[in-house]
C-alpha positions as CSV (number, residue, x, y, z in Angstrom):
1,X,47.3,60.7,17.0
2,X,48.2,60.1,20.7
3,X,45.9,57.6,21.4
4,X,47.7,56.9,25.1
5,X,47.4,60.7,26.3
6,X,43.7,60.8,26.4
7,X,43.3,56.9,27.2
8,X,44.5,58.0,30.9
9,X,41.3,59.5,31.0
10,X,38.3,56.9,30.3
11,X,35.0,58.1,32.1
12,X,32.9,56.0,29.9
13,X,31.1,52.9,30.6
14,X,33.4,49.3,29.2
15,X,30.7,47.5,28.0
16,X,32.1,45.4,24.6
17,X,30.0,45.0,21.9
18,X,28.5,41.7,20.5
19,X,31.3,40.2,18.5
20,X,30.8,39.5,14.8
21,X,30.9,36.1,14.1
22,X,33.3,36.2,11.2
23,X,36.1,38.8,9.4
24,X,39.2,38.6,7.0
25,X,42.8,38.4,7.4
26,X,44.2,38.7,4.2
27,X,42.7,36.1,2.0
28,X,42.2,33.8,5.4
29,X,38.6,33.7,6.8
30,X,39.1,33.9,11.1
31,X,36.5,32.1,13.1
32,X,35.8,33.6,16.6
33,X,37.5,30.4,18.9
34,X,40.9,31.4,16.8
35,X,43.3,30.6,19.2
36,X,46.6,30.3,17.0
37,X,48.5,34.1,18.2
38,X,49.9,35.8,14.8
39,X,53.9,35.1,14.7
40,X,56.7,37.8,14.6
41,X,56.9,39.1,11.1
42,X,52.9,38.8,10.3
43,X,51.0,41.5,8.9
44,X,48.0,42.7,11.2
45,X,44.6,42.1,10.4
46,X,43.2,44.6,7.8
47,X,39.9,46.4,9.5
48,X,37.9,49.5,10.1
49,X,38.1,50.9,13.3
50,X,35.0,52.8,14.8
51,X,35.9,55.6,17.2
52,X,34.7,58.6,18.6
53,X,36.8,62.0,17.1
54,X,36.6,65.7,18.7
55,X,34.5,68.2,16.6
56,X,34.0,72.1,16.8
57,X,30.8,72.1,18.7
58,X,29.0,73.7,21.5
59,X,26.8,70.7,22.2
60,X,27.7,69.1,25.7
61,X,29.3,66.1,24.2
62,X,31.5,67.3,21.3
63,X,32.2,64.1,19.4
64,X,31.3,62.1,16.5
65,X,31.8,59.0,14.2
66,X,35.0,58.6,12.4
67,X,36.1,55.4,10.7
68,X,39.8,54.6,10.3
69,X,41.5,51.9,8.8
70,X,44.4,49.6,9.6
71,X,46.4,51.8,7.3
72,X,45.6,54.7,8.8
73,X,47.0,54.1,12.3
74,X,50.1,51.9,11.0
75,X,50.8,52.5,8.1
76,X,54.3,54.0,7.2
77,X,54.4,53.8,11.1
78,X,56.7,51.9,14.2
79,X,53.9,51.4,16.5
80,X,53.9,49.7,20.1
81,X,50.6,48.5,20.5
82,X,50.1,46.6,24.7
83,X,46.6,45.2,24.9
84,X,43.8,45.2,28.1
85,X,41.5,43.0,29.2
86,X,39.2,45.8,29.7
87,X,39.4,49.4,30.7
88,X,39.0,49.5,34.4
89,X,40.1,46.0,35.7
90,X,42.5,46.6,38.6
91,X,46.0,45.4,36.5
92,X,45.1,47.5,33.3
93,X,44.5,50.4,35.2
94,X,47.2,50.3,38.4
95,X,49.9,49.5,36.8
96,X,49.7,47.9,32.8
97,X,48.8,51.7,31.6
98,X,50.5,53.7,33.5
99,X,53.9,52.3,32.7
100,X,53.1,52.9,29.0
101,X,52.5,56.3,29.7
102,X,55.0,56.9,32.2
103,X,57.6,55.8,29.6
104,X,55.7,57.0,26.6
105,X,58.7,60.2,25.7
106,X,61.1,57.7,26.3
107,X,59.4,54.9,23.9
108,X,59.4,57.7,21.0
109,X,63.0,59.1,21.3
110,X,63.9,55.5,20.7
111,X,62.9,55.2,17.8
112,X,59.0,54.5,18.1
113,X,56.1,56.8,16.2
114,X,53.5,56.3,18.7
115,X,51.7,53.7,21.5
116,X,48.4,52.9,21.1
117,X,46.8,50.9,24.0
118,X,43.8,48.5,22.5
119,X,41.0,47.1,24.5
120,X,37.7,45.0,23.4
121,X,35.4,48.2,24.7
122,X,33.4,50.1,22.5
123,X,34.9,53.7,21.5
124,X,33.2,55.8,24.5
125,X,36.1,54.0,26.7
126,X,38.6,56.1,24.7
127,X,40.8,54.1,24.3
128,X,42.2,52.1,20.7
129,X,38.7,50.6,20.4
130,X,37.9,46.8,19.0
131,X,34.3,46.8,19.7
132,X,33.7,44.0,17.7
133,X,36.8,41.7,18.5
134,X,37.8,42.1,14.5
135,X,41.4,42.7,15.1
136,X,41.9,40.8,18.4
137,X,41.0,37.9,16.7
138,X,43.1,38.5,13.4
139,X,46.2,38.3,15.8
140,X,45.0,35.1,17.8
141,X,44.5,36.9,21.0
142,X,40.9,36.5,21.7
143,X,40.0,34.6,25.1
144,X,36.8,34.2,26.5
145,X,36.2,35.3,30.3
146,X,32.6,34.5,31.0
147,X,32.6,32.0,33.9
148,X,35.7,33.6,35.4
149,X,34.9,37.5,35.6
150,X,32.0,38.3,33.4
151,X,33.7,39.7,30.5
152,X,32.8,37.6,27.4
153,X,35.1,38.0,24.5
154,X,38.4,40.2,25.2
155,X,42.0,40.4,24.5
156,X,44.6,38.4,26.1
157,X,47.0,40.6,27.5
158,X,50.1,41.4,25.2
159,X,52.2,44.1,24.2
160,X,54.2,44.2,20.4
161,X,55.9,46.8,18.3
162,X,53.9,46.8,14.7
163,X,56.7,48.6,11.8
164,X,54.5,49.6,8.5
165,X,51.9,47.3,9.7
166,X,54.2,44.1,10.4
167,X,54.6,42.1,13.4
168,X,58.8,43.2,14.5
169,X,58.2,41.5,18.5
170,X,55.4,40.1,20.3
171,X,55.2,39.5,23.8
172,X,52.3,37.4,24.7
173,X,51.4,36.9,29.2
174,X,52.0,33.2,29.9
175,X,49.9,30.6,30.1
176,X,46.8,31.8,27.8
177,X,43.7,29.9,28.1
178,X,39.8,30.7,28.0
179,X,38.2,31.2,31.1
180,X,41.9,31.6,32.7
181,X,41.7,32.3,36.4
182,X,44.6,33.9,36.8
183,X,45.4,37.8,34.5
184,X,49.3,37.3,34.4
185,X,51.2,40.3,34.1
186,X,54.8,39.2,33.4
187,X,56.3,40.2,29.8
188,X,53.8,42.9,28.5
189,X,55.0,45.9,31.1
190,X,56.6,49.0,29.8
191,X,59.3,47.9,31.2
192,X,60.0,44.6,29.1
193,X,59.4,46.9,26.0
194,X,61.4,49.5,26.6
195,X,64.7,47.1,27.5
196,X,63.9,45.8,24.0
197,X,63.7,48.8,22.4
198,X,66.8,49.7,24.1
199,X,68.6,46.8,22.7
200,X,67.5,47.5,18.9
């Protein structure tokens, strides 16, 4: 599943569902003002994911449901994962995408199955969608942007390389806060992944 190749293409509105107030990680309940970012060597949250799939159709819009699990997208898998803010804010889609994709042949021939690029949109965005926040807050990345920009809950912006659903690096933007003025863009560029990739 190439989830990047088609997330260069987003025509859909970025609107993030209401959050749920509550999941699971493991065996460990996570409240929404988690704050605490996963560590290196983790497993990732365990959830459903909602998204929107291509069907044989001839109806104008030729999607439908499809629910996939955790396991499905990393399971058995060597995943970098780089997380948004939201789909069309001026960072995420200038420069923060782009690199991924730019570099995305390169990322696989060393030794990586597949990037995934994760936002708090709902699924008509295209992209890795955690409508709900469920997963950005299993791995401690959920900030809150209301005062600031408007956004509500969303990610902080990070990038990490997931093997078989474990945490192998995390690199996490400076400075993260709720209601942070600044968006720093510093350590989760294509480019800081692929030097580490390089050096594995």
């Amino acid at each position: 599943m190439k989830l990047l190749s088609f997330a260069a293409t987003v025509l859909a509105s970025a609107n993030a569902f209401a959050p749920a107030a509550r999941t699971s990680f493991g065996n460990t309940a996570l409240r929404m003002s988690s704050t605490t970012a996963i560590s290196e060597g983790a497993t990732i949250p365990s959830i459903t994911w909602k998204t929107r799939t291509r069907i044989e159709s001839s109806d104008e819009n030729p999607f439908d449901w499809k629910d996939l699990s955790t396991n499905d997208l990393f399971k058995g898998k060597r995943i970098v994962l780089f997380s948004l803010p939201g789909a069309f804010t001026p960072t995420c889609s200038s420069t923060h995408l782009p690199g991924y994709e730019k570099e995305y042949e390169n990322m696989k021939a060393m030794g990586v199955d597949d990037v995934y690029c994760l936002s708090v949109n709902d699924a008509f965005v295209k992209l890795l969608p955690d409508g709900a926040c469920l997963f950005t807050r299993g791995m401690g990345m959920s900030c809150t942007w209301d005062s600031e920009r408007g956004f509500g809950e969303r990610s902080w912006r990070y990038s990490a390389v997931i093997d078989d659903g474990k945490v192998e690096k995390l690199f996490i933007e400076p400075n993260r806060e709720q209601n942070s003025g600044p968006d720093p863009f510093e350590v989760s560029d294509a480019g800081t992944m692929v030097d580490y990739l390089k050096s594995k």
